[in-house]
C-alpha positions, -999 to +999 in steps of 0.1 A: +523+351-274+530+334-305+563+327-322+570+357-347+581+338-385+571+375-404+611+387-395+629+359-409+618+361-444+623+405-443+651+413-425+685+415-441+702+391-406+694+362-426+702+348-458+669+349-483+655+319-481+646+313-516+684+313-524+686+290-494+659+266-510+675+266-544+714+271-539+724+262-504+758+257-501+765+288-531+748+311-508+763+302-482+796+302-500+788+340-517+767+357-496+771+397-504+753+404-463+780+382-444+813+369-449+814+333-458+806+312-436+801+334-410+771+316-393+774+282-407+756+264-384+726+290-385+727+294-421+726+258-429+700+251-401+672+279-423+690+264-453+675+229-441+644+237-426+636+263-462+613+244-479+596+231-452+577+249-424+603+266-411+584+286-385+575+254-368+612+242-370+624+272-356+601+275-325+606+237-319+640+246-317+637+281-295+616+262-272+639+231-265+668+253-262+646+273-233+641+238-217+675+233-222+687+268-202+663+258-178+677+225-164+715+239-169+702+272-147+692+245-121+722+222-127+743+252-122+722+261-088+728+230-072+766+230-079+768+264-070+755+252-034+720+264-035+699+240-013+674+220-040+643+236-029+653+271-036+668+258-072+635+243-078+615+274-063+636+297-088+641+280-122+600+284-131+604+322-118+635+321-147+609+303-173+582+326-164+604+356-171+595+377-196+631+380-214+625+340-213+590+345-227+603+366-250+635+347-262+617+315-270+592+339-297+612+359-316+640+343-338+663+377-340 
């Protein structure tokens, strides 16, 4: 499984990312797809991360957010009075999961 880059440049979700390269913040201001500003945080993240290799940006970022769910799912375990070993026994069955799998490969 590899992290899919192909649908960020083709599908109409995100802002093209030659305007993103060139004119940032007016894209982001007049964008004809989305309201303004609808997805700041997103938008300005591919605006960012444009010129560079952004398909290594964005799977470093997929993959520490799945790290991320990982240790809250177990935090969340313990306080929900699961005994540690089943937590432990359980959050690698939640990283081996295929909606996981999938999730942390595919930027849409």
């Amino acid at each position: 499984m590899r992290f899919h880059t192909e649908y960020i440049a083709s599908n109409f979700q995100f802002l093209n990312l030659a305007l993103l390269r060139s004119r940032l913040w007016e894209t982001l201001y007049y964008s004809h797809v989305q309201p303004p500003l609808l997805m700041p945080k997103r938008a300005c993240f591919f605006g960012s991360c444009a010129a560079k290799a952004y398909g290594t940006a964005f799977h470093v970022f997929h993959i520490v957010l799945g790290a991320a769910s990982s240790l809250l799912l177990y935090r969340i375990m313990l306080e929900l009075a699961v005994t540690p070993r089943i937590a432990f026994a359980l959050t690698p069955a939640f990283i081996a999961s295929p909606g996981c799998i999938l999730w942390e490969n595919y930027p849409l």
